[in-house]
N, C-alpha and C positions, 0 to 999 in steps of 0.2 A: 147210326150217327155218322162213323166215318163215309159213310157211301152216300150221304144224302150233303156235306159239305160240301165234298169232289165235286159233286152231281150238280149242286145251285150252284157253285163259283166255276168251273170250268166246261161241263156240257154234262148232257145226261150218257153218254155213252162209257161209265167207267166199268173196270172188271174187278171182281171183287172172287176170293175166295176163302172158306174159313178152317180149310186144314193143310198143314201142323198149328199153323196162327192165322188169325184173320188179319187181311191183306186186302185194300182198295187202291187202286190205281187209274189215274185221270187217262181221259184219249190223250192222245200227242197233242203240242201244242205249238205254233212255229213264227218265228220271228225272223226278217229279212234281214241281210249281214250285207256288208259292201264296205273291207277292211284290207289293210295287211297283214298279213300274217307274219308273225313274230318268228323270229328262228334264232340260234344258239349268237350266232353273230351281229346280231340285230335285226330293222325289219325285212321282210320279203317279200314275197309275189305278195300282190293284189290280188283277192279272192273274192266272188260276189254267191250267195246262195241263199238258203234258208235252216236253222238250226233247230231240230225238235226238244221238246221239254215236255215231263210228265211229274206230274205229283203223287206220291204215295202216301198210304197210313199205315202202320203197320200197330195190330194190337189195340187200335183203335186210342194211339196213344201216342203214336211217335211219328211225326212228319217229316219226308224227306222228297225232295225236289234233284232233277236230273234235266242236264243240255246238253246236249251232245251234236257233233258234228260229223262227218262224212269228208274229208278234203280230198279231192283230185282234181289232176289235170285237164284242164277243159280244153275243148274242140277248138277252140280259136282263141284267138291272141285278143278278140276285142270281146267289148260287153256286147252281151245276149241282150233282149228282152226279158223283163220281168217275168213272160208266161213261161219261157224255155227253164228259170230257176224253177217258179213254182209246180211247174210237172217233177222237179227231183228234189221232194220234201225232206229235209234233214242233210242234205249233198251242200256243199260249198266247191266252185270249181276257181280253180285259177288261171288268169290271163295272163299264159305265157307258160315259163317252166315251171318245172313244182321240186324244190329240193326235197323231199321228203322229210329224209335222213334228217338234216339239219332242223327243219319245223318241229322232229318229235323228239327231236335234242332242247330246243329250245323250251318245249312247251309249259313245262312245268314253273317255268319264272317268265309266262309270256304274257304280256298288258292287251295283245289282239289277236282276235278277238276274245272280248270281257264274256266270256260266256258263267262265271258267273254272276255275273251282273242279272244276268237272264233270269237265272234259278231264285237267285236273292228277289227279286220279284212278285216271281211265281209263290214263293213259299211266305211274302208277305199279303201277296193277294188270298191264298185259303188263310194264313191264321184270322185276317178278318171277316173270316165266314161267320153271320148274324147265329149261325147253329152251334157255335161253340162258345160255351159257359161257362163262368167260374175262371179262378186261377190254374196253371197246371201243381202238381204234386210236388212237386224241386225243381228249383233252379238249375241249369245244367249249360254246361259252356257249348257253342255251337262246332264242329268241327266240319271243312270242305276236304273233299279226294278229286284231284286233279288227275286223268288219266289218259295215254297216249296208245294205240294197237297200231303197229306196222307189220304190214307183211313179209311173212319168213317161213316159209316151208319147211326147212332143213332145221331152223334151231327155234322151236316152241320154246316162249319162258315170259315169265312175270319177274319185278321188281319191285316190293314197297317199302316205301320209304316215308319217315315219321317227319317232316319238314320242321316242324313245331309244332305249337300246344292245338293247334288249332287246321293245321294244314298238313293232310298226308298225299303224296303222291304214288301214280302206278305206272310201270313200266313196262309194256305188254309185247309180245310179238308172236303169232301162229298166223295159220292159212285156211281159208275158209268160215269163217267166223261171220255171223252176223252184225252189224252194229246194235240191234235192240239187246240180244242176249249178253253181247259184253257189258250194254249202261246197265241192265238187271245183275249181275255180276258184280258189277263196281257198287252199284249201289247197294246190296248184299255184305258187300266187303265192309263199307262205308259203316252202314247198318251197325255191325258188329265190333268195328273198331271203336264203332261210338258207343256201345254197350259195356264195353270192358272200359274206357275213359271212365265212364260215367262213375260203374263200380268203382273203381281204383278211387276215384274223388270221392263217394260216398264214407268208403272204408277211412278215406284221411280223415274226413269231418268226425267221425266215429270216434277217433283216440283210440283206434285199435290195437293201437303198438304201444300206448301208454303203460308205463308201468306204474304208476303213483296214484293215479286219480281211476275212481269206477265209471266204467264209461255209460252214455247215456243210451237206451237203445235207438231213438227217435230213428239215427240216420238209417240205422241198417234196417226199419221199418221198410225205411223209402224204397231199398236196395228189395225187399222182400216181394213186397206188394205191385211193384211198379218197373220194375229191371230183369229180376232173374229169369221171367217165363217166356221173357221174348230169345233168347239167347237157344237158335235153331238154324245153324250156318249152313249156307248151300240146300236146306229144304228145296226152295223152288226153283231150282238151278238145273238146266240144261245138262246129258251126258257130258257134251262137246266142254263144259264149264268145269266140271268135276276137278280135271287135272289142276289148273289154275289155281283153284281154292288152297288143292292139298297141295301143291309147292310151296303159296305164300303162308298156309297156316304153319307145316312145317319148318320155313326159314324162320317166321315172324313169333311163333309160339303161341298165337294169339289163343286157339284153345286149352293150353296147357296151363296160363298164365291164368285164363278164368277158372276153371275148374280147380286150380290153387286156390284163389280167391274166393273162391264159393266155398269152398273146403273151411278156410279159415274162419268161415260166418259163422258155417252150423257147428264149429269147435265151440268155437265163443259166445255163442247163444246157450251149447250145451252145459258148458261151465256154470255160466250163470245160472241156468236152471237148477244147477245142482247145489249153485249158493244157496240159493232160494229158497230151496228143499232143506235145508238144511239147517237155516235162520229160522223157519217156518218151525222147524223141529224142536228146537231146542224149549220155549215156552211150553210147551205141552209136555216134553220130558218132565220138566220141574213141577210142573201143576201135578201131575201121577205121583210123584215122591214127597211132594205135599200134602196130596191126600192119602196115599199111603200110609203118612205120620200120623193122620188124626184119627186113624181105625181104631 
């Protein structure tokens, strides 16, 4: 199903693999830019290129869209031709200098370019694939990761940061790094950030923490059947990726905080079973001491 979506709405060229989890992903996708680019102090160089996008499925259940860009200093101070961009798919150059520093300062609160504009798009174009049916399973709040990688040899390191309910940013800087492998990276990250939200929102709707009222099981149904099996962080991650994950899980707690949270499900599922067992029990005690008596 996910591979024949991707396939009619974006091209037939997508990759699909199905272990640890089944994983489709659309060919690249690319839209022509001719902006300023935003920096911590307001706008900056003029940039003209083209920005790639891909859409995934993961689990055959969870869709997530990716744009990404490339920025460097271009050859000249004036606009190229359109063929000179289109030969560097995914590159945006600038006419003129390029602060860097400052553009990957700014980026995270930057209005240009809207590159998710791009994605919000892309990801409204597959959910209108005629191939998908029905409602989804829950309602779940949408969350974006903004991410910046500047080059630095000397000091490898990430930053994430939880911006609000709904926006996380990343702070990246090593050397040699591909751009595909860090938007699979981010988007990974993304991935998982959004899988622990999600839990944590289900667990609230749950009354987990209720002490007065019996809680209903419905939500953590959702959490069972639809959540916990996709939660497989860095599976398909590059060596060069490896280190990143574990600094930000490490700073960020991110796997510590689920496996807490999944801890507390099968506590509280097991409890009630043993309500259960035990409600169950007592009828049939008395029915035995009932018949007992009439021997």
């Amino acid at each position: 199903m996910a591979q024949r979506v991707l396939s009619r709405r974006l091209g037939d060229a997508v990759r699909s693999s199905v272990r640890p989890v089944s994983y489709v992903v659309s060919p690249d996708l690319y839209d022509g830019l001719d902006c300023r680019l935003s920096t911590a102090s307001g706008a900056g160089p003029r940039a003209v290129g083209t920005a790639a996008s891909f859409a995934a499925i993961t689990g055959g259940q969870i869709l997530q869209t990716a744009t990404t860009v490339t920025a460097q200093r271009g050859e000249t101070s004036r606009r190229m031709p359109w063929s000179h961009y289109l030969a560097r798919p995914g590159v945006i150059e600038t006419l003129g200098s390029f602060p860097d520093e400052r553009v990957a300062t700014g980026w995270p609160a930057a209005d240009t370019p809207n590159l998710g504009a791009i994605g919000k798009r892309l990801f409204s174009a597959v959910q209108r694939s005629p191939d998908l049916g029905g409602r989804p399973p829950f309602r779940a709040t949408r969350t974006r990761l903004r991410w910046v990688l500047t080059e630095d040899a000397d000091n490898p390191r990430i930053e994430f940061s939880m911006e609000s309910d709904e926006l996380r940013t990343v702070r990246m800087a090593g050397t040699g790094l591909q751009p595909r492998e860090v938007a699979d990276f981010c988007a990974d990250l993304a991935l998982h950030d959004w899988l622990l939200s999600v839990l944590l929102d289900i667990i609230d709707r749950s009354r987990l923490d209720s002490s007065g009222d019996r809680m209903t099981v419905d939500p953590l149904r959702d959490a069972i059947d639809n959540v916990l099996h996709h939660w497989m962080p860095a599976a398909r991650l590059g060596g060069g990726m490896q280190p990143f994950w574990d600094g930000v899980d490490r700073a960020s707690g991110l796997t510590r905080q689920w496996q807490a949270q999944v801890e507390r499900i099968r506590n509280h599922l097991a409890v009630r079973m043993l309500d259960r067992l035990d409600v169950t029990a007592q009828p049939l005690e008395g029915s035995l001491r009932s018949a007992a008596g009439n021997v």
